[in-house]
C-alpha positions in Angstrom: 18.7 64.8 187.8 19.3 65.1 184.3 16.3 66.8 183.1 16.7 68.9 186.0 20.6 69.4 184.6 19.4 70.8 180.6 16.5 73.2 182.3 19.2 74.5 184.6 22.0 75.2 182.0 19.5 76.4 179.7 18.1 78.4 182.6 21.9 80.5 182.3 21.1 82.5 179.7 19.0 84.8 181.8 21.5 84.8 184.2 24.8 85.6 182.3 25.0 89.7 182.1 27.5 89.1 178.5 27.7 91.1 175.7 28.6 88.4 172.9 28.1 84.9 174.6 24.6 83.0 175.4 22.7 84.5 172.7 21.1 81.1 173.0 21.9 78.2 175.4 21.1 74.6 174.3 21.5 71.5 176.7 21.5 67.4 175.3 21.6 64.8 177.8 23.6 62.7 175.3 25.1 63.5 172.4 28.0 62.9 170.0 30.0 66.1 170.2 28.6 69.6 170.9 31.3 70.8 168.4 29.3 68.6 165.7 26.4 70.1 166.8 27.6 73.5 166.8 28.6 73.5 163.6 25.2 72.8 161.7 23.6 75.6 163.6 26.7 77.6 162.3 25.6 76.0 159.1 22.3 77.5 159.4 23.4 80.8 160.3 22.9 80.5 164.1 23.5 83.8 166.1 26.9 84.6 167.3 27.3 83.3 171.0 25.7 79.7 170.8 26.1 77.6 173.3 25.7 73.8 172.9 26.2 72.0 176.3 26.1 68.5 176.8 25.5 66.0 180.1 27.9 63.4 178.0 29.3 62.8 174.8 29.7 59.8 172.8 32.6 61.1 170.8 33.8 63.6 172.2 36.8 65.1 169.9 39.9 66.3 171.2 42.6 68.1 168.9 44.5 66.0 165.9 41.6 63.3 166.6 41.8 62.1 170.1 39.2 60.8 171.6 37.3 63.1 175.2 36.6 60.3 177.6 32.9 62.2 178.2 30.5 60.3 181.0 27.5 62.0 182.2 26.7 64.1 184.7 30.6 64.5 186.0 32.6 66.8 183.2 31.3 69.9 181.3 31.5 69.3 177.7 30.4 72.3 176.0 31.1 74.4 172.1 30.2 78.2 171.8 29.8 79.8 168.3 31.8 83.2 167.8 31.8 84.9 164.3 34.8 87.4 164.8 35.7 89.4 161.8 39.2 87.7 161.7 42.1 86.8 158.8 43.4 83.0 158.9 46.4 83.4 160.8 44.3 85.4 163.5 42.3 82.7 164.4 45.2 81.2 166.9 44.2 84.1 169.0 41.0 82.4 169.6 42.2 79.1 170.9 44.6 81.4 173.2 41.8 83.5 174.7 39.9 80.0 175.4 42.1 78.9 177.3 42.8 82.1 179.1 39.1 82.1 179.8 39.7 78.1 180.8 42.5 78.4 183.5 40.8 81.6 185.1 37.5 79.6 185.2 39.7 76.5 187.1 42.0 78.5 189.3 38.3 80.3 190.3 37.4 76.7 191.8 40.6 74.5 192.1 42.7 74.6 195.2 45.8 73.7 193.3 46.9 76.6 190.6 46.7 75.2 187.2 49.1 76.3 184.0 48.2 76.4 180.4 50.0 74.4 178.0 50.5 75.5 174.4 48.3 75.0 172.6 45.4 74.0 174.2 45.6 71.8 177.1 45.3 72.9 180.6 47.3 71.4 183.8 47.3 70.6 187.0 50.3 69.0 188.8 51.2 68.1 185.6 48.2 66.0 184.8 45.5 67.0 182.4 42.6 68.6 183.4 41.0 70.7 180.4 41.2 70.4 176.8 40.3 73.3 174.1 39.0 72.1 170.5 38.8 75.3 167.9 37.5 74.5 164.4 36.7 76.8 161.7 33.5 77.1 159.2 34.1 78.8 156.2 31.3 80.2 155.5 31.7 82.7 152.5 34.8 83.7 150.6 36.0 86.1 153.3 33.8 85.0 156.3 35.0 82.5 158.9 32.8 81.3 162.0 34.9 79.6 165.0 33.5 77.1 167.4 35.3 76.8 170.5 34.7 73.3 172.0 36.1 72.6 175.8 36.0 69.6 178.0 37.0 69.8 181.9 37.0 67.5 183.9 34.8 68.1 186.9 33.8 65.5 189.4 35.4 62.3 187.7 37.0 60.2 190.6 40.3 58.5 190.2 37.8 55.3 189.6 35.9 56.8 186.7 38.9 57.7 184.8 39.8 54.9 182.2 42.6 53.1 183.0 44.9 54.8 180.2 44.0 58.0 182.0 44.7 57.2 185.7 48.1 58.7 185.2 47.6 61.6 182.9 44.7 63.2 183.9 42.8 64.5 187.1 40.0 66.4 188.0 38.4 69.5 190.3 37.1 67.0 192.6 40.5 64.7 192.6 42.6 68.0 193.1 40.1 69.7 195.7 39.0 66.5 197.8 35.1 67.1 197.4 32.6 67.5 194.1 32.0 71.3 192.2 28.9 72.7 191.1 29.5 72.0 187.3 26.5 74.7 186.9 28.8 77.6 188.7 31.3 76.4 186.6 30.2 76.7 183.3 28.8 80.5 184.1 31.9 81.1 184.9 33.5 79.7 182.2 31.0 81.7 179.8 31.6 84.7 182.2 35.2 84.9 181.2 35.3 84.2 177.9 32.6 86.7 177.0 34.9 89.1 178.9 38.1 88.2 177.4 36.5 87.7 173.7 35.3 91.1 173.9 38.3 92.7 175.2 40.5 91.1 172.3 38.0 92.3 169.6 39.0 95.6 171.3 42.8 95.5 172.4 44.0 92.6 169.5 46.5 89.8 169.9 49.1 91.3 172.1 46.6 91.3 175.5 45.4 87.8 174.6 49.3 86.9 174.6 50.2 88.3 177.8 47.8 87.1 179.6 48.0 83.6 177.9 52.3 83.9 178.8 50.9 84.7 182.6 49.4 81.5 183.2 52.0 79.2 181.9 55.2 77.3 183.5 56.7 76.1 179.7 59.1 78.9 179.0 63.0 77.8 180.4 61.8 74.1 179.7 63.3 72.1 177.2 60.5 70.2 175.5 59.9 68.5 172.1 57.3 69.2 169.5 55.9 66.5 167.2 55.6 68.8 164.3 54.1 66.8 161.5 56.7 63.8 161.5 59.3 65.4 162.9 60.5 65.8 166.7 61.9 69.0 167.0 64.0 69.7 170.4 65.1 73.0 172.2 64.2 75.2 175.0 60.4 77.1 175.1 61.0 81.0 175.3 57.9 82.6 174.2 55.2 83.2 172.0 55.7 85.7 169.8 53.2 88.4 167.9 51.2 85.6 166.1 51.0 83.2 168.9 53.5 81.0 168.0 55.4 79.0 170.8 59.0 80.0 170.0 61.9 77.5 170.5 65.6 78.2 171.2 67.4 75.8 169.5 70.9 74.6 170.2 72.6 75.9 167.2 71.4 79.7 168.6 68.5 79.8 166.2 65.0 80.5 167.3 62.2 78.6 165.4 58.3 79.3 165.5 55.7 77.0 166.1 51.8 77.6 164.8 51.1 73.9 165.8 52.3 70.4 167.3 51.9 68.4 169.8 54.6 69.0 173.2 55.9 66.4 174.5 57.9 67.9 178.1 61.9 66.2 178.1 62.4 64.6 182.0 65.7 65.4 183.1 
């Protein structure tokens, strides 16, 4: 099944009609992380629109160092390698447009509707379903290559999730009742992110942002972010030109956010 698996996925790229994604589609049964991967072959100046997928991963990464509980043949675990002609404080458009491309992909094949939630995790019924990892290689003084690394979780059964996860996390096949093609998936995924990729290198930020605002149930909540050390507290309103979450703060203020970790207040 797993051979048959890596011919299949690699079997996509005559199959995806994309202008900027599957300029080359690589498949491990096993490996560490497909970002890791990913960025050697951006190392060696691989082609814009690289796709490392991967059957499991032994260490699979999550943002600010968590680990991707990765087993085989249930999640898709997967990095693409985009080389958009961005500035720094750009590149938080990229993360956005992922998961834009993420919760269309899941709302495509999940019964329940799922919302994003800033930054990069996706949602449904509150429990975690997909998680977006986007890491920069600077290549040159002015040249920066951005690997977008996702994990979503696909036909894991309430069982197969470790025990710290039971409560936190779900997947298509826990939300729908039956298993997904994880194949389907994953050209749709690449569907959609070729799509919306190419339409931001077009339009800019401000599409990326409406969309992203769309698909999300945060703003009127009053949440925390652990931001650095600190826990900041107030009431999620927006995201403003950059792609900052913005917060309304009890003293009237607003303050922006470029990163931190939420952490939603139960009343």
């Amino acid at each position: 099944m797993s051979n048959d698996y890596k011919s299949d996925v690699e079997g996509l790229k005559n199959k995806l009609n994309c202008t900027h994604i599957g300029s080359n589609i690589i498949c491990m049964l096993e490996i560490d992380s497909t970002n890791n991967l990913a960025k050697e072959y951006a190392k060696k100046n691989a082609q814009e629109g690289l796709v490392i997928v991967a059957n499991s991963q032994t260490k699979g990464r999550g943002r600010m160092g968590k680990f991707w509980h990765s087993p085989p043949k249930t999640g898709i675990y997967l990095s693409i390698l985009l080389k958009p002609n961005l500035k720094h404080d750009q590149l938080s458009f990229i993360t956005l447009l992922a998961g834009v491309s993420a919760i269309l992909t899941i709302n495509e094949f999940s019964h329940h509707r799922a919302n994003l939630k800033w930054p990069n995790d996706i949602l449904i019924n509150d429990k975690k379903i997909c998680g977006l990892l986007c890491e920069m290689i600077q290549k040159q003084e002015n040249s920066l290559d951005v690997v977008i690394g996702i994990g979503l979780n696909v036909n894991q059964t309430i069982e197969q999730l470790p025990e710290d996860l039971k409560k936190t996390a779900t997947s298509l096949k826990i939300t729908n009742g039956s298993p997904v093609n994880r194949l389907t998936v994953i050209q749709s995924f690449l569907t959609n992110l070729d799509r919306e990729y190419h339409s931001f290198l077009n339009k800019g930020g401000n599409s990326v942002i409406k969309k992203w605002c769309l698909n999300t149930n945060l703003f009127g909540k009053v949440i925390s972010i652990k931001h650095g050390t600190n826990i900041i507290q107030g009431t999620a309103i927006r995201l403003d030109e950059l792609g900052r979450l913005v917060l309304l703060m009890d003293n009237g203020h607003e303050e922006a956010f470029n990163s931190g970790e939420i952490i939603l207040n139960k009343h």
